[in-house]
N, C-alpha and C positions, 0 to 999 in steps of 0.2 A: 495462465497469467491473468486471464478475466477474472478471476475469483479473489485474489489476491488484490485487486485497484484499490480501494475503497479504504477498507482497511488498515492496508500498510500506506495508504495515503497519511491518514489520521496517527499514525507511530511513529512515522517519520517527521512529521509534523511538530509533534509535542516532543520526541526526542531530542529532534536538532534544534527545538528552542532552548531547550532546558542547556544543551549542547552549547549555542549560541550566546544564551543570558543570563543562568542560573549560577553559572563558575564563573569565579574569582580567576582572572589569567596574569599570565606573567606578560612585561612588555619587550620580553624578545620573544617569546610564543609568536609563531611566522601567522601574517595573513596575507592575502590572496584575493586579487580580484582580475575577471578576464572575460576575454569578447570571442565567441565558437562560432564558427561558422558550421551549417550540419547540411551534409549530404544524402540524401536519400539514397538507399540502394536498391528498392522494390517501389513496384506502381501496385495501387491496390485496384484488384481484379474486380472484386465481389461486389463493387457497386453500378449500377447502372444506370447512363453509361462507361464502360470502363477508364480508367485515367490512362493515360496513353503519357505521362511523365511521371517520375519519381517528385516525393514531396523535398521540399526545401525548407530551413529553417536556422536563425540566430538567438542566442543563447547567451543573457552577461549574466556572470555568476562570482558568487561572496565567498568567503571561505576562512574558516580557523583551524593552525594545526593547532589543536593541544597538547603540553610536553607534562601533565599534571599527573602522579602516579594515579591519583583517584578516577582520570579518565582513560590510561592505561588499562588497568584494573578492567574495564567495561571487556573487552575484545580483547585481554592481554595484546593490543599493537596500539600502534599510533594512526590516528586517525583526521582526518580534514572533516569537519560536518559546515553546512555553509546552506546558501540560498539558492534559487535562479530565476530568472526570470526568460521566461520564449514564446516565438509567435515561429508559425509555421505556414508556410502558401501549403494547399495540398495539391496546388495547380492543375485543379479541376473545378474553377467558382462555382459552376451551376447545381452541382450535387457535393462537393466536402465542404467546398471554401477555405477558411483560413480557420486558424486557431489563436491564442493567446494565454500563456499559460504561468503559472507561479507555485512552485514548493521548496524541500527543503532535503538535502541529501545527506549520505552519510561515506564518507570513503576511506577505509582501512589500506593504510599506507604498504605495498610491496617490496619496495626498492628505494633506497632514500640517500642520493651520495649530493656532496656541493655542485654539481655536474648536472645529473639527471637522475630521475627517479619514473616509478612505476606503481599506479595503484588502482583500483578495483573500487566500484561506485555504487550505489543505490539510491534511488531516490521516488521520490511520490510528492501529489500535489494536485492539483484541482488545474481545469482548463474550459475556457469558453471557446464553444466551434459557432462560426458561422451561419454554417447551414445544416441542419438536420432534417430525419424523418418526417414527413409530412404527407398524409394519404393521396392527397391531391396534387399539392405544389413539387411535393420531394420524395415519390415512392420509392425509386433508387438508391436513396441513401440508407441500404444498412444496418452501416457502419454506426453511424448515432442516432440513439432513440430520445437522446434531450441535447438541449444546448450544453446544459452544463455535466462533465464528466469528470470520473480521476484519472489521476496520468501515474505512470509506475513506469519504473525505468533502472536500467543497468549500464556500468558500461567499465573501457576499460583504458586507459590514458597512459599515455606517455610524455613525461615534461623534459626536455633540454635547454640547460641556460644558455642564453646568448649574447647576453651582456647583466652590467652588476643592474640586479631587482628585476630581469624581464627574464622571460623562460616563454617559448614555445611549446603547442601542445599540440598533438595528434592520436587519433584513437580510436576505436568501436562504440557507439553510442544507438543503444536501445531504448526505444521507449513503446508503451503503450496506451491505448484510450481507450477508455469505456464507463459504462455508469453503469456495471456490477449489478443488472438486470431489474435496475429498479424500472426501467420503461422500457420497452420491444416494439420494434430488434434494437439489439443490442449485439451486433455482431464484433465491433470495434474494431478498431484501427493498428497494425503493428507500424513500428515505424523504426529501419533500420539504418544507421547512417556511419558515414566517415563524420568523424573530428576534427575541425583545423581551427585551433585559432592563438590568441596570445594573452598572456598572464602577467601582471603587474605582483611584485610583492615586497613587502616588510617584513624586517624581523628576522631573528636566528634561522639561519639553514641547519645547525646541528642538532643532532635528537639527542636526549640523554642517555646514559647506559641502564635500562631497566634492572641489568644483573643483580642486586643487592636488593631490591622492593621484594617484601614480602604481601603475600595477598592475605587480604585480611579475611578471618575464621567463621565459619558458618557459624551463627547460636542461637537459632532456633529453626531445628528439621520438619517440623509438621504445619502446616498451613491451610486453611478454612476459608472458603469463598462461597456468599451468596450473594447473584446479581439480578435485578429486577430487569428484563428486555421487552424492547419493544422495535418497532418497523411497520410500514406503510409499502404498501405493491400496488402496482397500478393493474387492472383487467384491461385486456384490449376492448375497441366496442366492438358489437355486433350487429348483425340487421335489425336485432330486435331491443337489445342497449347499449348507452351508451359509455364512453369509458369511463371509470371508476376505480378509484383508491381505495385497499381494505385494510385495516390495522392486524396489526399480529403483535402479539404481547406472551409474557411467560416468564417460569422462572428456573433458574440456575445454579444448584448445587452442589461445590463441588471441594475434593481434598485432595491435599498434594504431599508429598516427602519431597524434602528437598535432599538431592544424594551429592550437591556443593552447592556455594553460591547461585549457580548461575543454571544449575541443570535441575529441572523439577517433573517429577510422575506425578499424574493425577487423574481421576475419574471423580465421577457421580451420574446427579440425575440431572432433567432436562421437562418440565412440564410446560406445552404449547397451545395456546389456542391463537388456530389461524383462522379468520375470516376469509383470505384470499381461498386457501384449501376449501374449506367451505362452498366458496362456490364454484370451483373448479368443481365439487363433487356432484354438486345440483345439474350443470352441462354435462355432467360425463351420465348420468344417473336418472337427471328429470326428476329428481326431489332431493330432499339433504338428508344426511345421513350423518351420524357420531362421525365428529373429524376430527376432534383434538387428540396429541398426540403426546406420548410420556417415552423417554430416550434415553437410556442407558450409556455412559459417556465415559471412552477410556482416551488417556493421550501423554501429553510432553510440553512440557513450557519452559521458554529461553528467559530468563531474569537478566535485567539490566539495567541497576540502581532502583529507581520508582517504575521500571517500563520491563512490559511482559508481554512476550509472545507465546500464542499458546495454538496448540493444533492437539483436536480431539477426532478419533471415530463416534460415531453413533449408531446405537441400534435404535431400531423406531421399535421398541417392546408392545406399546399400545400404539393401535393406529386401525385402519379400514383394513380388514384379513386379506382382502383381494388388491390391497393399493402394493405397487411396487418401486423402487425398491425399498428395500428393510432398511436400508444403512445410508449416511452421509459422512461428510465432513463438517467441522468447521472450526476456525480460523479467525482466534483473535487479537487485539493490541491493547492492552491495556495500561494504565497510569494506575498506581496507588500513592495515594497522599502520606504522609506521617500519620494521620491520626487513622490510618485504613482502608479510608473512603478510597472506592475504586471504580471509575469508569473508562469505556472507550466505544470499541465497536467492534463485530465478531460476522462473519461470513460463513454463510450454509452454502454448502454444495456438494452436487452428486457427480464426482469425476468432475470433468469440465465443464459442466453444468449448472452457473452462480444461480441459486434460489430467490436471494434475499442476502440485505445486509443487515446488521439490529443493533441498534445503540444501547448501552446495557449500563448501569451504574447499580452501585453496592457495598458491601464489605470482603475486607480481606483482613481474617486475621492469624 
């Protein structure tokens, strides 16, 4: 889940804008606003000293369903994408403290009668914590290596009406924090909870029958991407320096079939020069050494209008003979515009192991 913050912060982001302000709505198209109350179900252990309660936290949140074939189309279902806004005690002041937090989710509808319904969430977003890492003031904490972190999140809700426009909610609600190993430790925070709270709404309760929509025709299968990347990594200090930010830049080329809309194969290459690497190699080694690195890249990307998910293998083909491992992941979100131009953000890692995140912009054609 650490690998994944960052990232899918930034897709969720521009999707549920584009989701939120980009479409033309109908004015029975339902929306939604409502006050959560969250319960904590785990005390986190791993910071010291340990929290000895579960964290707490409320949560008001915005919401559009859309009834528009063209956003049907996206997840063939019907969907709520919306806002939220939270503040969490982690009720531990002197090592988590509190949080505050704002993004933007997306939730594909399950169950959907005039009565009650059932649907399934995701969401991402950025959050400011209180208290962090600090060698002196906050060794204990872990859990955050900066103030400012992404938040990733799941969950799973249940609505019942209770009178005309108000509907109760109840449900499993997931979330996570961390800041995607841009500064260490970075161990982050899970944060598991019950849902209780109430919902205000407008607008048609019925969905339409999709039966009769046809999905519109793939017509053009081959596809071309080159992105220019880049990223900054902090070094921890040592006795002998002190901390330090290194830049990592590179380039990205890559082809895809598309075998429908929405389903895309792709590989290519992947050329690195990391500074950070670099001097990891001079401490591991006592001098430097050839460290830039050339990546053979196989994978899958989810299309979804201008927004692309994409998750590749890599082979590190060039690299230090002795450095291991050979292979990563990585993980990304991308926007393309009409005229091609394509940026986002893309996540390295080994297993569970986030490297780095790298903001990347380019073509796609």
């Amino acid at each position: 889940m650490v690998r994944l913050t960052i990232f899918l912060a930034v897709w969720l982001l521009l999707y549920c804008t584009t989701c939120l302000l980009g479409q033309a709505t109908e004015p029975t198209e339902e929306r939604e606003v409502g006050l959560i109350a969250l319960a904590g179900l785990n005390k986190p252990t791993h910071i010291t000293p340990v929290s000895t309660q579960s964290p707490i936290g409320v949560e008001f949140r915005y919401s559009h369903l859309s009834m528009r074939k063209e956003s049907w189309e996206q997840c063939q279902c019907f969907f709520r994408s919306g806002f939220f806004v939270n503040a969490y005690s982690f009720r531990n002041p002197d090592v988590l403290g509190r949080s505050i937090g704002a993004g933007l989710f997306y939730e594909p509808i399950l169950v959907h009668t005039a009565r009650w319904g059932l649907s399934i969430r995701a969401l991402a977003g950025i959050t400011y914590v209180s208290r962090s890492y600090d060698v002196t003031t906050n060794p204990g904490n872990v859990a955050f290596g900066t103030p400012i972190n992404g938040l990733i999140g799941a969950g799973l809700y249940a609505r019942y009406n209770v009178a005309s426009n108000w509907r109760l909610l109840v449900g499993f609600d997931y979330k996570h924090i961390s800041n995607a190993g841009v500064r260490l430790p970075n161990q982050g925070l899970n944060i598991p909870s019950l849902a209780f709270g109430i919902q205000h709404y407008t607008g048609s309760i019925a969905l339409p029958n999709p039966a009769g929509w046809r999905t519109t025709k793939v017509n053009k299968r081959w596809m071309f991407r080159v992105l220019a990347l880049a990223s900054v990594k902090v070094m921890e200090a040592t006795s002998e320096t002190p901390e330090r930010g290194y830049p990592i830049y590179g380039l990205n080329l890559l082809a895809g079939y598309h075998l429908t809309r929405t389903h895309v194969v792709s590989g290519g290459i992947e050329l690195l020069d990391d500074h950070y690497f670099k001097e990891q190699i001079k401490q591991w080694t006592d001098r430097y050494q050839p460290y830039q690195q050339g990546t053979l890249l196989a994978g899958y990307e989810y299309w979804q209008g201008h927004f692309s998910f994409t998750a590749h293998m890599g082979w590190n083909v060039a690299r230090p003979l002795w450095y291991k491992p050979a292979t990563y992941q990585k993980y990304g979100l991308l926007y393309r515009f009409d005229n091609g131009f394509t940026g986002g953000v893309v996540v390295k890692a080994y297993g569970d192991n986030t490297k780095n995140f790298q903001a990347v912009a380019g073509m796609t054609l």
